[in-house]
C-alpha positions as CSV (number, residue, x, y, z in Angstrom):
1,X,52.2,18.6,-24.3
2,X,49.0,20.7,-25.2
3,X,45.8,18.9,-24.2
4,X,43.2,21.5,-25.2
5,X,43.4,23.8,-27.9
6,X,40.4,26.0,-29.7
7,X,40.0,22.9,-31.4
8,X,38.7,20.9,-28.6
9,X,36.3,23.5,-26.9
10,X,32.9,22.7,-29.7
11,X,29.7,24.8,-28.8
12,X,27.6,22.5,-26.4
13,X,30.8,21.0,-24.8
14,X,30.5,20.6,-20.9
15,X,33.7,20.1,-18.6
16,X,33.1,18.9,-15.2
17,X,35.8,20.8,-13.2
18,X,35.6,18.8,-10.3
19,X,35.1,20.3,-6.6
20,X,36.5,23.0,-4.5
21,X,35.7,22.6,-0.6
22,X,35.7,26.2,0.9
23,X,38.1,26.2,3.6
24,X,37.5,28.7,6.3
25,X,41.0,29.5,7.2
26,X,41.8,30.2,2.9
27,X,37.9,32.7,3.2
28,X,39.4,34.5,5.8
29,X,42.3,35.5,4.8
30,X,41.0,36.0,1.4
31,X,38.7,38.7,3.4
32,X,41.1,40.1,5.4
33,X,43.0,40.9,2.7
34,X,40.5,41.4,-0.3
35,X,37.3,42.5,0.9
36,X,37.2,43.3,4.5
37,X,33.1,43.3,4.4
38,X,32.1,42.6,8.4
39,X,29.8,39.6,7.3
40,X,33.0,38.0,5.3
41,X,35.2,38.4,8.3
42,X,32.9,37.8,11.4
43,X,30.3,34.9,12.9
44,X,28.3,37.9,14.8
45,X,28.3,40.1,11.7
46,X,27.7,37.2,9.1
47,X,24.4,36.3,11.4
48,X,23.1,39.6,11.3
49,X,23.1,40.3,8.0
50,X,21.0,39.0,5.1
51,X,23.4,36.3,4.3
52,X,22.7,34.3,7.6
53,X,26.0,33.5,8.6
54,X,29.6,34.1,7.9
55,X,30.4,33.9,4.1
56,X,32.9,34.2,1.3
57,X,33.6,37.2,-0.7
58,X,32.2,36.3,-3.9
59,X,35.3,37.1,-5.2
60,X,37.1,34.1,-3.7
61,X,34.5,32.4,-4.6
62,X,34.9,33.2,-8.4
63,X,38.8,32.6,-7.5
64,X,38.1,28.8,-6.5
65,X,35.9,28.1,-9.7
66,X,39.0,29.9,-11.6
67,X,41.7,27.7,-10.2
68,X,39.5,24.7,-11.3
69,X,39.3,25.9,-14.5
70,X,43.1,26.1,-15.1
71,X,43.4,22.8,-13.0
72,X,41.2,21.3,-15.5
73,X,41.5,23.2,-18.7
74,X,44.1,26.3,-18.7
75,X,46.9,23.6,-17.8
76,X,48.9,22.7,-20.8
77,X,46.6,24.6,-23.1
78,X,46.9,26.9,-25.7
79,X,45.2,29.6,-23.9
80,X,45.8,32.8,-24.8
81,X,44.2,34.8,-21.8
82,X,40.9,36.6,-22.4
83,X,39.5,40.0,-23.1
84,X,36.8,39.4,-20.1
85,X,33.9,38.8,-18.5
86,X,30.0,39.6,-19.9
87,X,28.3,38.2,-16.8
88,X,29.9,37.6,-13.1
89,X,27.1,36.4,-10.6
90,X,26.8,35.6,-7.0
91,X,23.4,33.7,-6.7
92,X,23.8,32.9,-3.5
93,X,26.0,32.8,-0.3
94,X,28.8,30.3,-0.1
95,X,29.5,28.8,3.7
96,X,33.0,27.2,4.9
97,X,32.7,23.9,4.2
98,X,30.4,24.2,1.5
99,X,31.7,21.7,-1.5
100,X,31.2,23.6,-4.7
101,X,31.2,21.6,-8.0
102,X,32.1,23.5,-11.1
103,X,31.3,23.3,-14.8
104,X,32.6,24.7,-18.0
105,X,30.2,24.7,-20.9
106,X,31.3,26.0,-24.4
107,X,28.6,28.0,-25.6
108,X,30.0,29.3,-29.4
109,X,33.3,29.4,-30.5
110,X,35.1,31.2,-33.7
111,X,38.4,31.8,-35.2
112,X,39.3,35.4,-34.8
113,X,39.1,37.5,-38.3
114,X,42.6,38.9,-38.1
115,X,44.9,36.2,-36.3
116,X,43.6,33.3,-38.4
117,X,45.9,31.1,-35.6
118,X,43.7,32.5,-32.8
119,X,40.3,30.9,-32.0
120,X,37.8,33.3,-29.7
121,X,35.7,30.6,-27.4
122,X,32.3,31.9,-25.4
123,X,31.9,29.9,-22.4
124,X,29.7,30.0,-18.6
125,X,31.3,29.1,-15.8
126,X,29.2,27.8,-12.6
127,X,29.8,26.9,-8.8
128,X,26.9,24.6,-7.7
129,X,26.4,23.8,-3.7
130,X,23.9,20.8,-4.3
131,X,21.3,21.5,-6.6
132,X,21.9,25.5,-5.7
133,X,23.9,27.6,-8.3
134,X,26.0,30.2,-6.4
135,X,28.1,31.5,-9.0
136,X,27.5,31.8,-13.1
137,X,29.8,33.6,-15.2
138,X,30.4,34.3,-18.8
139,X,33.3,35.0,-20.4
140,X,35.5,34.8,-24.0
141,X,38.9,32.8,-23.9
142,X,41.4,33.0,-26.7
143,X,42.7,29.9,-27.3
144,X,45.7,29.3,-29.9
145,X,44.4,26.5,-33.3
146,X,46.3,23.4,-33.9
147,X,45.6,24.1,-37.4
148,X,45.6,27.9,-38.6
149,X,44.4,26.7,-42.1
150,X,41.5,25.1,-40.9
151,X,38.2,27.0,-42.4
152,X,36.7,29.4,-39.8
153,X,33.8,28.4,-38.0
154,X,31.3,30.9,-36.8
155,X,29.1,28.9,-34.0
156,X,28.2,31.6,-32.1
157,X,28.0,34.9,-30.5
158,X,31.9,34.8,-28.8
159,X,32.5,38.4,-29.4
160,X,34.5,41.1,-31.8
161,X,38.2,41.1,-32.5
């Protein structure tokens, strides 16, 4: 059963995506494997640099917000992948043990000029540690329409197709 189709995702929308809890062993091995960075894979090294301790890769970091999107949103959707990212930031050093709550909000959405059954959606993403934002990103998803024959909307700037 679809629960979320192009439909669903209206400009000003916000999903709460629920939290991630950044478990050291998962970091590591993310490091050791992805991004071998001395501060990402050692206490000593973490210290000394500017981050102040040991850290994530941003990358796993972006990978955790990614699993709670398709956890809370790519799961039994009509997703149709997406054409990338316009923004990917780390704001500031994630910890193990940090709890991260993410957030989906839908900034503009469109149906797509030449699949009239394929609706472009323009969304951020963000990882909050308390108040602290330590990852934003935006991006376009392309989500299938319930509807092909509903009129075309044009909410915002979601990009070219």
């Amino acid at each position: 059963m679809t629960t979320t189709a192009f439909e669903d995702l209206v400009p000003g929308r916000v999903i709460d995506l629920g939290e991630s809890t950044v478990d050291r062993a998962e970091m590591l091995a993310f490091a050791e494997r992805f991004d071998p960075q001395p501060f990402h894979l050692d206490e000593e090294a973490g210290r000394q640099s500017v981050l102040g301790g040991l850290c994530a890769s941003g990358w796993f970091t972006a990978s955790l917000w990614m699993r709670a999107y398709v956890d809370h949103v790519l799961a039994g959707s009509t997703s149709q992948g997406s054409p990338g990212c316009r923004e990917l930031s780390w704001l500031a050093p994630v910890f193990p043990g940090d709890v991260l709550r993410c957030q989906l909000e839908v900034l503009g959405a469109r149906r797509s000029r030449t699949r009239p059954n394929l609706g472009m959606v323009d969304m951020r993403g963000t990882a909050h540690r308390g108040e602290r934002c330590v990852l934003r990103l935006a991006f376009t998803g392309m989500f299938g329409c319930r509807d092909a024959d509903q009129p075309r909307q044009d909410d915002g700037p979601a990009g070219q197709d």
